[in-house]
C-alpha positions as CSV (number, residue, x, y, z in Angstrom):
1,X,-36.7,-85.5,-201.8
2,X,-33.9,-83.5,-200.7
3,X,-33.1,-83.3,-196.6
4,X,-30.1,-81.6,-194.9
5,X,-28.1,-84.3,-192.7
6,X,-27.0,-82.9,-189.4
7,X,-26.1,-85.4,-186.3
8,X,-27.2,-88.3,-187.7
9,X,-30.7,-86.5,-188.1
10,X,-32.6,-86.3,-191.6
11,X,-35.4,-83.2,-192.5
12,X,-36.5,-81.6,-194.6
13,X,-38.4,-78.4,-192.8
14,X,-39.6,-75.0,-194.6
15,X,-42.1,-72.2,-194.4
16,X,-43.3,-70.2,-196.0
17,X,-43.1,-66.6,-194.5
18,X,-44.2,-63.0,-194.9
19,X,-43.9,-60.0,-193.5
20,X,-45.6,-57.0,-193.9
21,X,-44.4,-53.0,-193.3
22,X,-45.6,-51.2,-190.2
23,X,-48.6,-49.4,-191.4
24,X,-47.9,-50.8,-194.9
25,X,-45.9,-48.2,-195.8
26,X,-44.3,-49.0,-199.3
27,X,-40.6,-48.7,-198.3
28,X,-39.5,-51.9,-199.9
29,X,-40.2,-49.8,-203.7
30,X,-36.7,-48.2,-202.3
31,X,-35.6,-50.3,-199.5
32,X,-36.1,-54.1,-201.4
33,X,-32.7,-54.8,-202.4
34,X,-31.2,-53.8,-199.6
35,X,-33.4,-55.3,-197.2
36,X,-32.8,-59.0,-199.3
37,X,-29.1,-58.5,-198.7
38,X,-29.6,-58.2,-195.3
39,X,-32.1,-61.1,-194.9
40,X,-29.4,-63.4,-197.0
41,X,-26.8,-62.4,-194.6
42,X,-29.0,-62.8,-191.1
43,X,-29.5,-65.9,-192.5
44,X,-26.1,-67.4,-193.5
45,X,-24.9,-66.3,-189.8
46,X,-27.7,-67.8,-188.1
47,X,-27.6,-71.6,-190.2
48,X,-31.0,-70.6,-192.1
49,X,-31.6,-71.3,-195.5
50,X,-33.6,-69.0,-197.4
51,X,-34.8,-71.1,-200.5
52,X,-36.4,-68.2,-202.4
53,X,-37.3,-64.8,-201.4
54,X,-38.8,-61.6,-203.2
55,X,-40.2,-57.6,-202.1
56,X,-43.4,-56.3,-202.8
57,X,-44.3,-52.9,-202.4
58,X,-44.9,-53.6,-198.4
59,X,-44.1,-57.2,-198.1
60,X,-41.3,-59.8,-198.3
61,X,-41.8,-63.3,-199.3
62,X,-39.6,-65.9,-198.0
63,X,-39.1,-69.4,-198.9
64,X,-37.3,-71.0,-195.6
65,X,-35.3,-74.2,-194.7
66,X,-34.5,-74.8,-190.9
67,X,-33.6,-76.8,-187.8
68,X,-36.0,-78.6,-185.8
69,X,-34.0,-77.1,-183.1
70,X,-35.2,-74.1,-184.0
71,X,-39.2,-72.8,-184.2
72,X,-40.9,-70.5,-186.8
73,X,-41.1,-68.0,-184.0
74,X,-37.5,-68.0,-183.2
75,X,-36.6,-67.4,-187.1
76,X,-39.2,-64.7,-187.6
77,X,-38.0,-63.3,-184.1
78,X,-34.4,-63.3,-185.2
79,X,-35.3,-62.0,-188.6
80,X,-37.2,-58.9,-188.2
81,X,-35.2,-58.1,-184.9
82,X,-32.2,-57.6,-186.6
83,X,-33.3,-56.6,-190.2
84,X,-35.2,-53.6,-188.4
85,X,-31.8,-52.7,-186.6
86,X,-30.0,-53.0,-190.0
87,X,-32.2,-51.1,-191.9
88,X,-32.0,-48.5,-189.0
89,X,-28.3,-48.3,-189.4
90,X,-28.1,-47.6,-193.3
91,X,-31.4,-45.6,-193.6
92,X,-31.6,-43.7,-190.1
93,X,-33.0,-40.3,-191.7
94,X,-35.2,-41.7,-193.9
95,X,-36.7,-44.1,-191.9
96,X,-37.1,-41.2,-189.1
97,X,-39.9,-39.4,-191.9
98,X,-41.4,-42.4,-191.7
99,X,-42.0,-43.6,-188.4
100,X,-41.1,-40.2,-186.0
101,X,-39.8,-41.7,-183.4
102,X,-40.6,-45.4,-183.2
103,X,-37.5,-47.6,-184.2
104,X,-39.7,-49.9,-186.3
105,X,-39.8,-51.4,-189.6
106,X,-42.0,-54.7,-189.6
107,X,-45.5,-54.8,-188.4
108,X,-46.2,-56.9,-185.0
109,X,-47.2,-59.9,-187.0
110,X,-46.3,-62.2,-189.7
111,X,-47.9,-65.1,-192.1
112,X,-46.5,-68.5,-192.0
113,X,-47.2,-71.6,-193.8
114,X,-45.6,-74.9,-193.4
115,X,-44.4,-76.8,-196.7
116,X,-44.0,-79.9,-197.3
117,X,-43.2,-82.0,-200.5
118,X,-45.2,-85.0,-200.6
119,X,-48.9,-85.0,-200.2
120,X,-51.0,-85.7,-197.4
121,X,-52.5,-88.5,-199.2
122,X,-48.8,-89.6,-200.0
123,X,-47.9,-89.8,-196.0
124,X,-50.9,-91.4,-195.4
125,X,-50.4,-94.3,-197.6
126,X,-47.1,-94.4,-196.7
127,X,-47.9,-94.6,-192.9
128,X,-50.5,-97.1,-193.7
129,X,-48.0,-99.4,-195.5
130,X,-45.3,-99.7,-192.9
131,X,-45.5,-102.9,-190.5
């Protein structure tokens, strides 16, 4: 089991997340590789680890390692709040066919799904064997 040791602390967090296009346009066909580079970079400047990640037509796929200091909210926050300004910067006109007026990239929501590497069966049976 791998964990990240920080102050003493041992974990080993990660999510699962994905977001989807407003409206579902399929921008990421055009936009996907750009839009990684960007989610690599928010990332390394923020202390967020993205394990794996990959573009769909309308959606991104991310594979995540994080702080417990830290909530999925606050990462997903962070994430499409400053993807959908970089992606504003580099593709202004474009974008501006697409959405008119509205400065937006990401739809409100987003899926997330915590991951863990040992069964629940495993902690279980562990839990039950300590004392």
């Amino acid at each position: 089991m791998n964990f990240v040791h920080r102050n003493h602390s041992k974990y080993s967090l990660m999510v699962h997340l994905i977001f989807v296009t407003k409206y579902r346009k399929p921008l990421l066909q055009k936009f996907g590789t750009r839009i990684k580079r960007i989610m690599y970079d928010i990332a390394e400047d923020n202390d967020i680890g993205i394990i794996e990640m990959e573009v769909d037509m309308d959606h991104i796929h991310m594979l995540i390692e994080y702080s417990p200091t830290r909530s999925v909210l606050q990462i997903v926050r962070l994430l499409k709040q400053i993807s959908t300004y970089r992606v504003w910067q580099i593709y202004d006109e474009p974008l501006q066919k697409q959405y008119w007026r509205e400065r937006t990239f990401w739809s409100d929501g987003y899926f997330a799904c915590s991951i863990g590497q040992v069964s629940e069966d495993v902690i279980r049976e562990y839990i039950q064997t300590q004392g």
